[in-house]
PQR file with spaces between the fields and no chain letter, atoms N, CA, C, O and H, PARSE charges and radii, in Angstrom:
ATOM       1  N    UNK     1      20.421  -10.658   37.295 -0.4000 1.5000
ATOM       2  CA   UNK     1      20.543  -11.119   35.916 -0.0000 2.0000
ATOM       3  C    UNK     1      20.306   -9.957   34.954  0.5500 1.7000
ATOM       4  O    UNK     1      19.269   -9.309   35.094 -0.5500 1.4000
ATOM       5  N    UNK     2      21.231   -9.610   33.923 -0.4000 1.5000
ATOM       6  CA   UNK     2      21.067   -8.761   33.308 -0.0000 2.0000
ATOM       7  C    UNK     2      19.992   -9.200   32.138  0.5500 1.7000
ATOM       8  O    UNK     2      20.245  -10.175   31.430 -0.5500 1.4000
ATOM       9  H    UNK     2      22.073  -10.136   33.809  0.4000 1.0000
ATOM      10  N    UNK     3      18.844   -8.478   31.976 -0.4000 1.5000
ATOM      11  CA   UNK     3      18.441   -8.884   30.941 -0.0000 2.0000
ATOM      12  C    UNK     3      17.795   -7.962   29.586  0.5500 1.7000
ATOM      13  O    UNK     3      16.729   -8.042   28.976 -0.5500 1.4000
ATOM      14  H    UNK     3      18.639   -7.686   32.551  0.4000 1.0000
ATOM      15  N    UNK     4      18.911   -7.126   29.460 -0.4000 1.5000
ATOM      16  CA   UNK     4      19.284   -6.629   28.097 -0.0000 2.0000
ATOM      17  C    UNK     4      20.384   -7.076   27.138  0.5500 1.7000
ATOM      18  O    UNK     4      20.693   -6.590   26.050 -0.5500 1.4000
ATOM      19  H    UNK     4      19.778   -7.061   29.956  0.4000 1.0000
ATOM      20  N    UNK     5      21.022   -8.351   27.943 -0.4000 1.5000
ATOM      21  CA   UNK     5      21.956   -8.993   26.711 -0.0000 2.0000
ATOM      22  C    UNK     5      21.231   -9.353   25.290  0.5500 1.7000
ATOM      23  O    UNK     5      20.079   -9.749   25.111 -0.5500 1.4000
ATOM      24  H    UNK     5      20.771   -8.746   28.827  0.4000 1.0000
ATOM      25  N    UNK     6      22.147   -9.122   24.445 -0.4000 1.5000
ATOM      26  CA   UNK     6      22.116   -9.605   23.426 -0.0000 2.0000
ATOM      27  C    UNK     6      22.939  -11.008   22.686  0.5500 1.7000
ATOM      28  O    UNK     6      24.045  -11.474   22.963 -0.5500 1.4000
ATOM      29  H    UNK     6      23.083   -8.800   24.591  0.4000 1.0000
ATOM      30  N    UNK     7      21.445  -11.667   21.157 -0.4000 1.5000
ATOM      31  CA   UNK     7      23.195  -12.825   20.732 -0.0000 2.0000
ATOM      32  C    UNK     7      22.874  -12.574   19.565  0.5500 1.7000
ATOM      33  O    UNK     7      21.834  -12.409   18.928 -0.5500 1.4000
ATOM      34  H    UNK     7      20.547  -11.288   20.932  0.4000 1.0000
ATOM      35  N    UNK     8      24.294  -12.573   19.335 -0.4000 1.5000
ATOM      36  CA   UNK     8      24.611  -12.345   18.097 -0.0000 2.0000
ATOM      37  C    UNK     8      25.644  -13.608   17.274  0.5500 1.7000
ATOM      38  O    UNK     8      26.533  -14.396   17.595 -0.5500 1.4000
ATOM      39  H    UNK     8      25.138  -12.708   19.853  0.4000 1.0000
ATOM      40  N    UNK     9      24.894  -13.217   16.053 -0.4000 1.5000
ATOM      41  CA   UNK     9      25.344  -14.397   15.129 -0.0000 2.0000
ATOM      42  C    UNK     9      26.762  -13.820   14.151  0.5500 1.7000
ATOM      43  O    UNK     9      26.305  -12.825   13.588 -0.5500 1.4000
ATOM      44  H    UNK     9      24.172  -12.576   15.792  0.4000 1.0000
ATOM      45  N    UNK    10      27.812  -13.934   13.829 -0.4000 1.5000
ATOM      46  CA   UNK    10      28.241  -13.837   12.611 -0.0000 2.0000
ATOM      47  C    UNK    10      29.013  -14.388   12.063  0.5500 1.7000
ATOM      48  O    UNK    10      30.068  -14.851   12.497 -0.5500 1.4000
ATOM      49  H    UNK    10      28.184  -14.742   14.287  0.4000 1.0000
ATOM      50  N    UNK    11      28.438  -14.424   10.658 -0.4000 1.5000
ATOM      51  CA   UNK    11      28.369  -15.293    9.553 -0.0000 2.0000
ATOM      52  C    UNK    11      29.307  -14.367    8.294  0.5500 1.7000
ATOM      53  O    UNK    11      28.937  -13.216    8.066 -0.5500 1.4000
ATOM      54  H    UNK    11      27.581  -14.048   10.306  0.4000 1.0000
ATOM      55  N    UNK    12      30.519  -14.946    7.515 -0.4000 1.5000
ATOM      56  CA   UNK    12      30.802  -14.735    6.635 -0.0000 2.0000
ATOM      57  C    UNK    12      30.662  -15.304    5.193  0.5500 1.7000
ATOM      58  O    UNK    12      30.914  -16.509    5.167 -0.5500 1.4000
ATOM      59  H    UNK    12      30.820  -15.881    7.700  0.4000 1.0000
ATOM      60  N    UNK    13      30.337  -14.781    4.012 -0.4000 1.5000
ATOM      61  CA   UNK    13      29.890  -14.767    2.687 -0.0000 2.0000
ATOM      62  C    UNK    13      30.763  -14.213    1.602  0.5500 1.7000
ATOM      63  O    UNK    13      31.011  -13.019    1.434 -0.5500 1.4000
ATOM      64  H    UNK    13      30.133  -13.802    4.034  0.4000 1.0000
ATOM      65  N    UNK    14      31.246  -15.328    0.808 -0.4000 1.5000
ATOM      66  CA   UNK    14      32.206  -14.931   -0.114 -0.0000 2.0000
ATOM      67  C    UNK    14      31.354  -15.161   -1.691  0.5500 1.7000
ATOM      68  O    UNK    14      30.876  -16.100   -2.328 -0.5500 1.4000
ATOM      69  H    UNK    14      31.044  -16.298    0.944  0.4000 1.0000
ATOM      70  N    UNK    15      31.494  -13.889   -1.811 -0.4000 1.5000
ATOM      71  CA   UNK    15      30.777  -14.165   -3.607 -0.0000 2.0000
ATOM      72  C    UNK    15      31.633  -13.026   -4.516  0.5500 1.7000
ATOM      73  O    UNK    15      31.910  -11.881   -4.157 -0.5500 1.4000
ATOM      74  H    UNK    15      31.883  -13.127   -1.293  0.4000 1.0000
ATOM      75  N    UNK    16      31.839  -13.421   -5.298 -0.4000 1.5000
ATOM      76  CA   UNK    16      33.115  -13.508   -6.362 -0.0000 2.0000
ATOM      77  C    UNK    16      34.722  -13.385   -5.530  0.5500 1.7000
ATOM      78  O    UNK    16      35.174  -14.441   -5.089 -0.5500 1.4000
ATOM      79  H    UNK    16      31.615  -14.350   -5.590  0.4000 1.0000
ATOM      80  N    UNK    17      35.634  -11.958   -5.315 -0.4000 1.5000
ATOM      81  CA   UNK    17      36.688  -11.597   -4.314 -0.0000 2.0000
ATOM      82  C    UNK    17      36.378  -11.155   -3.369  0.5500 1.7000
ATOM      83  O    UNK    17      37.254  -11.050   -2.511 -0.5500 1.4000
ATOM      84  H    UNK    17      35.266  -11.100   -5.673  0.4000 1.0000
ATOM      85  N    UNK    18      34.964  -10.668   -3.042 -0.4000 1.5000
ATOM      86  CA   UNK    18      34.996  -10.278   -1.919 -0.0000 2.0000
ATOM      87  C    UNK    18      34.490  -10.956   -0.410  0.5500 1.7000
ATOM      88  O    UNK    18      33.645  -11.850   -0.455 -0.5500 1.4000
ATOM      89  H    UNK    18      34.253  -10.754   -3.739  0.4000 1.0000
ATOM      90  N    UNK    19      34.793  -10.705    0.334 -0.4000 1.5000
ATOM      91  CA   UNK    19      34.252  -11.720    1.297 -0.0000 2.0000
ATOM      92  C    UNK    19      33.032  -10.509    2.379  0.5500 1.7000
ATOM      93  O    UNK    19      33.528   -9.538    2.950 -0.5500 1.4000
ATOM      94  H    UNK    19      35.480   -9.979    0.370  0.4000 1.0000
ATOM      95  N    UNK    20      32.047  -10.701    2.446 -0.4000 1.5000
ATOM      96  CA   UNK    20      31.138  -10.119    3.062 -0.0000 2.0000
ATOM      97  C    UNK    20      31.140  -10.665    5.031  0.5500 1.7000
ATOM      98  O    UNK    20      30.999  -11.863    5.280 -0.5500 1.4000
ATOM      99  H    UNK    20      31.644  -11.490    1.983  0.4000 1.0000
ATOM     100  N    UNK    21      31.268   -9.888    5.921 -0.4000 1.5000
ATOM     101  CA   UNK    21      30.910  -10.643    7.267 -0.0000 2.0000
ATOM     102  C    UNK    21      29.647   -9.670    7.659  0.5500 1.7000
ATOM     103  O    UNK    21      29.413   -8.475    7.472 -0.5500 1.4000
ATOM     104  H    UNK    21      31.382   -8.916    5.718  0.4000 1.0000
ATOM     105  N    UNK    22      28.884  -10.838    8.343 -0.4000 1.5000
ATOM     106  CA   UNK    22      27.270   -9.788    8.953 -0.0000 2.0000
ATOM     107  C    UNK    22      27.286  -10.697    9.666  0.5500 1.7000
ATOM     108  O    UNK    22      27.473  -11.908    9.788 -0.5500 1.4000
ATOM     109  H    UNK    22      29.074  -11.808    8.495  0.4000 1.0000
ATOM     110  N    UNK    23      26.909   -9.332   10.355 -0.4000 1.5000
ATOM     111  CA   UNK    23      26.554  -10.047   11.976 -0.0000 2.0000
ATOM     112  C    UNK    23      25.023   -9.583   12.423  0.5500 1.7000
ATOM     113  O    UNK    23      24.732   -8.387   12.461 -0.5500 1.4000
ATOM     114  H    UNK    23      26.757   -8.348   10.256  0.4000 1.0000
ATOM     115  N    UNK    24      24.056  -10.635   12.762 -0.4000 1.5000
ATOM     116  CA   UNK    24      22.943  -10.436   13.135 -0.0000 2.0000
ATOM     117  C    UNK    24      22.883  -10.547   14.524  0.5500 1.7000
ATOM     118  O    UNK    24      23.586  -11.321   15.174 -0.5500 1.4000
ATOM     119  H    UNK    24      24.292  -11.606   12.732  0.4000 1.0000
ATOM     120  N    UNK    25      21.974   -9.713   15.032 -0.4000 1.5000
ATOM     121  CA   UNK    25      21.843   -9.296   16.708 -0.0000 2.0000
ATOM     122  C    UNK    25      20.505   -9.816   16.692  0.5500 1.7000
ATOM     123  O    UNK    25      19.780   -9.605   15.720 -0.5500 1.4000
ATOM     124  H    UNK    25      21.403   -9.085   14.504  0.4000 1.0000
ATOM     125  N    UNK    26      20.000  -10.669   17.971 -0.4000 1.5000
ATOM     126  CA   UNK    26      18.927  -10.777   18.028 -0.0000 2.0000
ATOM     127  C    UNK    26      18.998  -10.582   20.099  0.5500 1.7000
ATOM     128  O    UNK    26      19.817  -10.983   20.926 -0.5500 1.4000
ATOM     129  H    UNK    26      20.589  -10.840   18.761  0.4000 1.0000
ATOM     130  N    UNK    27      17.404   -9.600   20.249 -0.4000 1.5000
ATOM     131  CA   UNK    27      17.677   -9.030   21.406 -0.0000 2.0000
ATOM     132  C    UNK    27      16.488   -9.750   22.242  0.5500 1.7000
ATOM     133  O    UNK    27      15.485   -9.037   22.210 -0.5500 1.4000
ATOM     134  H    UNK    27      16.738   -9.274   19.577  0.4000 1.0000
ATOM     135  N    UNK    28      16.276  -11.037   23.037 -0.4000 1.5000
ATOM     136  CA   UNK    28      15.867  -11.890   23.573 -0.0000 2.0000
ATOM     137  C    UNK    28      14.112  -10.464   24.275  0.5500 1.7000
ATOM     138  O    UNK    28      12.927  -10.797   24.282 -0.5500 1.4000
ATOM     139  H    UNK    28      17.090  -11.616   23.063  0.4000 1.0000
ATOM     140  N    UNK    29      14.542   -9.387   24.616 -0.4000 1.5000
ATOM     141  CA   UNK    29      13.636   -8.871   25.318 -0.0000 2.0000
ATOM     142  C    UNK    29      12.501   -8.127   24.425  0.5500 1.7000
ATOM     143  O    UNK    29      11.542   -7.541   24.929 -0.5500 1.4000
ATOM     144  H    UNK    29      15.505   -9.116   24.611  0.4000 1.0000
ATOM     145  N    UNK    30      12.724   -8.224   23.134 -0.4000 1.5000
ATOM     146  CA   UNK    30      12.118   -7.628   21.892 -0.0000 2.0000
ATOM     147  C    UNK    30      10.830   -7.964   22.202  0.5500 1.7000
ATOM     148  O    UNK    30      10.657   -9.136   22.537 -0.5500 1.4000
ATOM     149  H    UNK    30      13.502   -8.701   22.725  0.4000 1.0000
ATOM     150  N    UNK    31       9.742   -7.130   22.173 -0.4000 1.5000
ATOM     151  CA   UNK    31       7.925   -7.601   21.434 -0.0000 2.0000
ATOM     152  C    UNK    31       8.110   -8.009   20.159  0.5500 1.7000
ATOM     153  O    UNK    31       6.915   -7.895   19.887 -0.5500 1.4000
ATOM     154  H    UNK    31       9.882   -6.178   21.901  0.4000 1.0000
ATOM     155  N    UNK    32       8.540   -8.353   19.234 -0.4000 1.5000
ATOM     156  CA   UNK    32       8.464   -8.293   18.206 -0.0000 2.0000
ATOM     157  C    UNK    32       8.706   -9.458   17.807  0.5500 1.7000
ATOM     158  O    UNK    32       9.469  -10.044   18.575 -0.5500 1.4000
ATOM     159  H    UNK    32       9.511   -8.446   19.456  0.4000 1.0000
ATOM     160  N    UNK    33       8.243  -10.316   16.542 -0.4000 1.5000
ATOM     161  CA   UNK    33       9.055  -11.297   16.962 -0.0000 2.0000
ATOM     162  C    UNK    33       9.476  -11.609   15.183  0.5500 1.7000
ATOM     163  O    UNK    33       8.785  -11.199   14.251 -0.5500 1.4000
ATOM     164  H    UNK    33       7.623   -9.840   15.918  0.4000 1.0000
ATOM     165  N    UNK    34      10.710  -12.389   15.035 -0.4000 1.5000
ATOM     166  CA   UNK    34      11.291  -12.356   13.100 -0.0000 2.0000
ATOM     167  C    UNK    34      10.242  -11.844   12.644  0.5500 1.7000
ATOM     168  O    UNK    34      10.225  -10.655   12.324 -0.5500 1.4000
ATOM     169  H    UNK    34      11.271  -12.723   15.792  0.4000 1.0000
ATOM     170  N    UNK    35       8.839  -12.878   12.491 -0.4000 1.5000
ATOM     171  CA   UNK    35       8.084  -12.808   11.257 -0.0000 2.0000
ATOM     172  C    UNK    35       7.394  -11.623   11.635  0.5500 1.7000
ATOM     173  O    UNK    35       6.321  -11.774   11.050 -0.5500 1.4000
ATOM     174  H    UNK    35       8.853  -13.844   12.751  0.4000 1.0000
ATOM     175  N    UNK    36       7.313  -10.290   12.382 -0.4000 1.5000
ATOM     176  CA   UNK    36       6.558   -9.015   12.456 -0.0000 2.0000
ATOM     177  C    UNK    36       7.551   -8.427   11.763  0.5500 1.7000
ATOM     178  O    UNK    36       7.435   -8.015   10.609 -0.5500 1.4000
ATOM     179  H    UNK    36       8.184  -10.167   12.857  0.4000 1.0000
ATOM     180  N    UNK    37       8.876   -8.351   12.662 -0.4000 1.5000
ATOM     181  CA   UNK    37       9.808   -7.444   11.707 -0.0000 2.0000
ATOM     182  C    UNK    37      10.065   -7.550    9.823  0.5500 1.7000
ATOM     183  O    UNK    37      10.195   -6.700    8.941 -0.5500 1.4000
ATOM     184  H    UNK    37       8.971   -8.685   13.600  0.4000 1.0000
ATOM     185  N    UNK    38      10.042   -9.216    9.852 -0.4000 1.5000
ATOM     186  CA   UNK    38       9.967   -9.070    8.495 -0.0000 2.0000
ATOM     187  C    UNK    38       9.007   -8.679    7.565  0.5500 1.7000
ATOM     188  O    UNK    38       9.274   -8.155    6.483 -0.5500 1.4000
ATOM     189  H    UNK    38       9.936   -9.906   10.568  0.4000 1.0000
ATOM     190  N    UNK    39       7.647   -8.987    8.071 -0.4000 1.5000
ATOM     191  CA   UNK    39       6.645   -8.272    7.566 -0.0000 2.0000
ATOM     192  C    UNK    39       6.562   -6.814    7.588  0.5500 1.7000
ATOM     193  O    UNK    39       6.228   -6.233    6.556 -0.5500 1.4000
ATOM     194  H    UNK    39       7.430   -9.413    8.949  0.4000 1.0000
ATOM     195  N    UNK    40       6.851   -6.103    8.741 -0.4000 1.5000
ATOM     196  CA   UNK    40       6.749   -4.769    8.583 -0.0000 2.0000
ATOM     197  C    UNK    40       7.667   -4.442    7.768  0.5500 1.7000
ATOM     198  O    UNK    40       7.194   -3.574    7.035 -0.5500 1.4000
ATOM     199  H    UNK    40       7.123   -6.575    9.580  0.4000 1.0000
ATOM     200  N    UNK    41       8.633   -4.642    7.517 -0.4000 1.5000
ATOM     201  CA   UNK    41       9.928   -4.059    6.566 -0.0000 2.0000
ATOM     202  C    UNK    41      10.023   -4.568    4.913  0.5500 1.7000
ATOM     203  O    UNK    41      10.806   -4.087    4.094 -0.5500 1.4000
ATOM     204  H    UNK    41       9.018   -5.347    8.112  0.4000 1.0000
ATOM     205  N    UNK    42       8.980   -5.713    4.628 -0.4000 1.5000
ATOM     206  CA   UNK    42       8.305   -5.900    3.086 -0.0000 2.0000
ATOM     207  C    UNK    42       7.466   -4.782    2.911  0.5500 1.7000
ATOM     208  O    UNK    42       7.477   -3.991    1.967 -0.5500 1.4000
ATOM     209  H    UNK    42       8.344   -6.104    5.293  0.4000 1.0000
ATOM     210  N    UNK    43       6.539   -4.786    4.171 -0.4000 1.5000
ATOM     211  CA   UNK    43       5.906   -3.326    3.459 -0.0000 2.0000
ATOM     212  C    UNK    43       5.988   -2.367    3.770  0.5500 1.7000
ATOM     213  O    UNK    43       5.005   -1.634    3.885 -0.5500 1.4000
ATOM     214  H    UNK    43       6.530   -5.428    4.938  0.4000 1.0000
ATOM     215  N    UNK    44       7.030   -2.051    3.992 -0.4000 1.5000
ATOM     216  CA   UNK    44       7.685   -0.834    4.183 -0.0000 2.0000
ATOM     217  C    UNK    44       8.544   -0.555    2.900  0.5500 1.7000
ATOM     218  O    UNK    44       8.616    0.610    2.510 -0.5500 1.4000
ATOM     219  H    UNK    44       7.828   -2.646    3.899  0.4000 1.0000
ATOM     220  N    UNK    45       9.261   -1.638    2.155 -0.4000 1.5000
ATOM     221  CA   UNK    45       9.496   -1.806    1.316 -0.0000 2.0000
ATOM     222  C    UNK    45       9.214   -1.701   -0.062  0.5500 1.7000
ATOM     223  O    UNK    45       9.844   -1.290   -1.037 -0.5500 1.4000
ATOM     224  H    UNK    45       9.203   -2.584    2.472  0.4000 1.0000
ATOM     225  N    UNK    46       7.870   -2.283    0.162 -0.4000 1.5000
ATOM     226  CA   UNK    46       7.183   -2.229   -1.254 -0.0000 2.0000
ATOM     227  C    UNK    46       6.125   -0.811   -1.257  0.5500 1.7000
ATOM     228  O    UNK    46       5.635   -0.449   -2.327 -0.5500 1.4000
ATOM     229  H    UNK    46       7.358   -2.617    0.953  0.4000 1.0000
ATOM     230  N    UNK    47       5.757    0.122    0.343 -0.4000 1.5000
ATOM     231  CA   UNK    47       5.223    1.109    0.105 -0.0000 2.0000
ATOM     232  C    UNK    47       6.217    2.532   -0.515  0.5500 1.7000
ATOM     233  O    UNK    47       5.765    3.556   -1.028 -0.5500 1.4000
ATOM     234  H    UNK    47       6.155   -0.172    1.212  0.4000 1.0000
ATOM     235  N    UNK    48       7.663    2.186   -0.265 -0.4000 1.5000
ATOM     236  CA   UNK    48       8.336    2.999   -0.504 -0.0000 2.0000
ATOM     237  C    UNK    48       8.346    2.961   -2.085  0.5500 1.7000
ATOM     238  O    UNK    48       7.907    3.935   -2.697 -0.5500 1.4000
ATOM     239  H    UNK    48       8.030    1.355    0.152  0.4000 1.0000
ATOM     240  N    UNK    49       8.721    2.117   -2.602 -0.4000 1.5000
ATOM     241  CA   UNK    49       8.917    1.188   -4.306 -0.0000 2.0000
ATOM     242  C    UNK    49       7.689    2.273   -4.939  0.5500 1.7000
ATOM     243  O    UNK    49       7.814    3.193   -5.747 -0.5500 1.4000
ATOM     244  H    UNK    49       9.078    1.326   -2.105  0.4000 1.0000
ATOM     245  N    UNK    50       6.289    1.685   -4.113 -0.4000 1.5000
ATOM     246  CA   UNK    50       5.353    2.191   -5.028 -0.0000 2.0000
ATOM     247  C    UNK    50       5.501    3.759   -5.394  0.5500 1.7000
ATOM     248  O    UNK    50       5.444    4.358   -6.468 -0.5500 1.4000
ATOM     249  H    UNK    50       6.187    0.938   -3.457  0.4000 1.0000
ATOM     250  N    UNK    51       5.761    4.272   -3.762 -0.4000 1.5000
ATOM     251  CA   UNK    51       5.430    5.411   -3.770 -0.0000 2.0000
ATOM     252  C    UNK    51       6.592    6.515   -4.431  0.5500 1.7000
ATOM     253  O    UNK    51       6.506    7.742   -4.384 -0.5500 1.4000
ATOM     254  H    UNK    51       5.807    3.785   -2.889  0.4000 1.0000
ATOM     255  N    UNK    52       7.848    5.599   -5.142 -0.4000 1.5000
ATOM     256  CA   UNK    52       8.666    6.197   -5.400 -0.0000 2.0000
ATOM     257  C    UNK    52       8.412    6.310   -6.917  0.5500 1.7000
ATOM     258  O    UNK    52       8.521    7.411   -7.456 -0.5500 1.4000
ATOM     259  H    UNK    52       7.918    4.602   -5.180  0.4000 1.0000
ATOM     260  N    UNK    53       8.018    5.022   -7.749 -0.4000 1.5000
ATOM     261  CA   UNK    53       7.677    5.130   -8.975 -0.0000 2.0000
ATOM     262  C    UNK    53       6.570    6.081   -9.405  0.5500 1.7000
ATOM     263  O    UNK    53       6.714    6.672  -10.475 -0.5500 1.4000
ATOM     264  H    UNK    53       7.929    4.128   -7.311  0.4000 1.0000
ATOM     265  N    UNK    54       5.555    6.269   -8.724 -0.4000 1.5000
ATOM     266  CA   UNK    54       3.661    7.176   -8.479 -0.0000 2.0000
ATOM     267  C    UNK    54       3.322    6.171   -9.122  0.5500 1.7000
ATOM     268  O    UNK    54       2.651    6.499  -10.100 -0.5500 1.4000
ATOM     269  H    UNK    54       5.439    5.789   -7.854  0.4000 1.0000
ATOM     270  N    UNK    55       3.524    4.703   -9.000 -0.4000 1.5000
ATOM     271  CA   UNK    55       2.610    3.854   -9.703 -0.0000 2.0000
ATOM     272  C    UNK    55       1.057    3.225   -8.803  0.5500 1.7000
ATOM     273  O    UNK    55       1.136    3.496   -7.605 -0.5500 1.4000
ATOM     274  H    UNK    55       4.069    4.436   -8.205  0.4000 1.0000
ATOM     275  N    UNK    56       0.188    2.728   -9.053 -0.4000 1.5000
ATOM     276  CA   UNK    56      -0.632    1.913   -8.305 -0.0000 2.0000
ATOM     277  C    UNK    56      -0.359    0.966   -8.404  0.5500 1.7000
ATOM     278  O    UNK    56       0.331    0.900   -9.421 -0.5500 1.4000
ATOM     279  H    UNK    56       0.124    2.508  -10.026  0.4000 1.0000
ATOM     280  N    UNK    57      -0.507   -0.510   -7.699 -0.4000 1.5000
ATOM     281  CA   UNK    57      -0.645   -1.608   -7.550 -0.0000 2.0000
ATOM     282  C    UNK    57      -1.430   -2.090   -8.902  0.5500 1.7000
ATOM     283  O    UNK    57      -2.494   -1.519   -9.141 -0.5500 1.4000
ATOM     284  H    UNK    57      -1.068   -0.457   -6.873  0.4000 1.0000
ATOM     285  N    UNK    58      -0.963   -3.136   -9.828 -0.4000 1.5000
ATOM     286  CA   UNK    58      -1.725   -3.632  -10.813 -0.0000 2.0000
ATOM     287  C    UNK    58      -2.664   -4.115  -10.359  0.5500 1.7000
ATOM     288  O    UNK    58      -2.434   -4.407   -9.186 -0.5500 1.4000
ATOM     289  H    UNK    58      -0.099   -3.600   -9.634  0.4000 1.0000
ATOM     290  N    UNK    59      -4.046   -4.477  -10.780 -0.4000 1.5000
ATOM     291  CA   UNK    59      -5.221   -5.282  -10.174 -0.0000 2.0000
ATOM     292  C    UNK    59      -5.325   -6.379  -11.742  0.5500 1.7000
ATOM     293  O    UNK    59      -5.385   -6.116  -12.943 -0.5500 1.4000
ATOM     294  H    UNK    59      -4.233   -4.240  -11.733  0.4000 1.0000
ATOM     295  N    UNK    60      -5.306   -7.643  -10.954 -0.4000 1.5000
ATOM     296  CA   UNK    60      -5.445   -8.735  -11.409 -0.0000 2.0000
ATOM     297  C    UNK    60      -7.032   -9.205  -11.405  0.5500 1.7000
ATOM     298  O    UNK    60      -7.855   -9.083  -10.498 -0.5500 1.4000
ATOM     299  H    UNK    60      -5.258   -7.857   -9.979  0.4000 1.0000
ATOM     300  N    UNK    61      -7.233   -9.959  -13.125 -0.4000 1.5000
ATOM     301  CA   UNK    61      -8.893  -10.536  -12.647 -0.0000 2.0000
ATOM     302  C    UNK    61      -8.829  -11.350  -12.264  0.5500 1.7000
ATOM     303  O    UNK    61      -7.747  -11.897  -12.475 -0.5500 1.4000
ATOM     304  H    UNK    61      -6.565  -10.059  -13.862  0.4000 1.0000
ATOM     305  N    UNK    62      -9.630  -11.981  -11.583 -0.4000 1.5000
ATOM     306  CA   UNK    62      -9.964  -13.041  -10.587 -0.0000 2.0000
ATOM     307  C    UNK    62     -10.307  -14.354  -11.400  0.5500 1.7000
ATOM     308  O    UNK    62     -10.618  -15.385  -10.804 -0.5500 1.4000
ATOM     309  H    UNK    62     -10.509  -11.536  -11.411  0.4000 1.0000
């Protein structure tokens, strides 16, 4: 049994003329699982943002 297959989804998206197709791969043998990847890649996201503006994080009072 091979078990490095992959499945993949794809999905097309039309917003205004253009029509968008994406295709998502999801790889069954991954550690990882959606909600890590998506978490790591928000803050990966928002460390880049910060670190691109030189701003700090606002601090809110409690």
């Amino acid at each position: 049994m091979n078990t490095n297959t992959t499945f993949n989804v794809t999905s097309e998206y039309k917003i205004g003329h253009t029509l968008y197709t994406v295709t998502t791969v999801f790889n069954p043998v991954s550690k990882e699982s959606l909600s890590d990847i998506l978490k790591r890649l928000i803050i990966r996201e928002c460390e880049d943002f910060l670190g691109e503006s030189g701003q700090e994080p606002k601090k809110q009072a409690v």
